[in-house]
N, C-alpha and C positions, 0 to 999 in steps of 0.2 A: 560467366567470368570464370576460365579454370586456371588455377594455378598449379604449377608441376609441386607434386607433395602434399599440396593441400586440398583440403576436400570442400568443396562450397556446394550452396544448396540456393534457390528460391523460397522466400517465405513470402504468406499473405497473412496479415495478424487485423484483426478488426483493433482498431486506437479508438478510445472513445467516439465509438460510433463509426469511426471513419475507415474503409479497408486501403492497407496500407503493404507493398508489398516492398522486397528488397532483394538482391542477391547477395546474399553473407556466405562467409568462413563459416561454418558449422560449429568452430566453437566457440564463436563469439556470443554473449551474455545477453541476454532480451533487457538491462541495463544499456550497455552499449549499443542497441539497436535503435532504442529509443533515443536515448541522448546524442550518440554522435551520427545516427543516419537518420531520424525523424524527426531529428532536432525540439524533442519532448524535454526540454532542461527543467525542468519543476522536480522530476525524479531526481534525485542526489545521489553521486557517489559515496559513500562515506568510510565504513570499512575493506570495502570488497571480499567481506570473509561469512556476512550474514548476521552479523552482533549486533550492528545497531540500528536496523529497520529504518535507514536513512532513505532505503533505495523500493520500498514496499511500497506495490500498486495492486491492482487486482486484475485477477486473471478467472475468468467466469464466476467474478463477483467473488473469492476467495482470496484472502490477503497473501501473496506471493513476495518474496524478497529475489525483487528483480535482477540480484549478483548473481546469487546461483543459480539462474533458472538460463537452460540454451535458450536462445531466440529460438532454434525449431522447436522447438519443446512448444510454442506457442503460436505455431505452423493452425492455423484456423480456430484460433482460440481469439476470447473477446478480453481485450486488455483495457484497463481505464486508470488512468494515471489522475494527478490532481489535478491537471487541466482538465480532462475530463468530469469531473464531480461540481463545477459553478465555473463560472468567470464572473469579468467587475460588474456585468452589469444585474446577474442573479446568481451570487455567492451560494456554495450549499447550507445549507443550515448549521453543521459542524465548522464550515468556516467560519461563519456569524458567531458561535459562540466561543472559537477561539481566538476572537478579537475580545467579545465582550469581557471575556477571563483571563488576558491576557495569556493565552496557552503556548505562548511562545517569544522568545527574545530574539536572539539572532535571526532565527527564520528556517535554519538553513536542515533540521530534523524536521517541521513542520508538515511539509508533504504526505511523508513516511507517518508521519503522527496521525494526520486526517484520515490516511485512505485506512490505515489500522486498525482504526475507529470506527470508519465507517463498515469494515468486513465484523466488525466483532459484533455488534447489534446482529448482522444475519447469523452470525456463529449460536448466538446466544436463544435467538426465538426458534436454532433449529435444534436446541437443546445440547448441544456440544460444551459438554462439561470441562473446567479448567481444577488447577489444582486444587482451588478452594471449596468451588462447589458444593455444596451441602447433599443435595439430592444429586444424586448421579443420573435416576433414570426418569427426571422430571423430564418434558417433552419440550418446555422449556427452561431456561436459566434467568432470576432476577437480577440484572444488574447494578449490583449494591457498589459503591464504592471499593468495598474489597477485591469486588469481581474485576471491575474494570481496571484499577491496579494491577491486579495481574495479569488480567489478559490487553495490556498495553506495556508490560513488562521488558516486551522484546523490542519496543523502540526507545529507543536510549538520546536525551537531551541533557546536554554538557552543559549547557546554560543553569539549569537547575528551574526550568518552568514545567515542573510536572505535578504541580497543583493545581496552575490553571488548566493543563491539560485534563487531568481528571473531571475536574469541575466544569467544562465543555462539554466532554462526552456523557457525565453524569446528565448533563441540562437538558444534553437532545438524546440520549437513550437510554438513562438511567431508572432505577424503580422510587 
């Protein structure tokens, strides 16, 4: 599909599990790839500026904020959104525990909140220090409540459930 001025490209992006191809504008948002062409709605618009980790999935298992990332930029890379991580009939186990802890009211940061969660345990056992960290060049990182605090810092819930949020993540990856 060419348009006169604009530059468009073919992408193939693996979606949870599934290879998924599209012809995009170049500069459209691997947000807007998902949501409005792969019809992946679980990822959330929120700020479109990168503040409030509404819109965070993973992109080779590394937590990405889907606004600023180009859809090429993710040109044969493996993307896993929160449909990807459970569904209703075998939820992940971070979902189970932000039901059990109530880690969320509206719903609508939630996504952005699990997959976050979910990157930050791999962040932590691959020793990837945050600001608090104690040991810097420990191989890996205990996830103490202060930890996880901070490194879910970047997802922002207007609601004000970021206790049970903590208290989720703490339950399935914490020390």
């Amino acid at each position: 599909m060419a348009h006169e001025g604009i530059s468009t490209a073919e992408v193939t992006v693996r979606v949870n599990g599934q290879s998924r191809s599209a012809d995009i504008d170049t500069r459209t948002s691997l947000l807007d790839l998902l949501r409005d062409r792969f019809r992946l709605t679980g990822t959330k618009w929120g700020c479109n500026q990168g503040g409030c980790g509404a819109c965070t999935v993973l992109v080779d298992d590394q937590r990405t904020l889907s606004c600023l990332m180009l859809a090429v930029q993710a040109d044969g890379r493996e993307v896993t959104t929160i449909e990807g991580l459970g569904d209703a009939a075998a939820l992940h186990r971070l979902q189970e525990a932000f039901i059990a802890h109530d880690g969320f009211q509206c719903g609508y940061c939630t996504a952005g909140q699990i997959c976050s969660g979910v990157a930050l345990a791999g962040e932590a056992a691959a020793g990837v220090p945050s600001v608090v960290t104690q040991d810097l060049r420990a191989e890996t990182v205990e996830l103490s409540v202060e930890e996880i605090r901070e490194r879910m810092s970047g997802n922002l819930c207007r609601c004000g459930a970021h206790n049970g949020i903590v208290a989720a993540v703490s339950e399935v990856y914490g020390s």
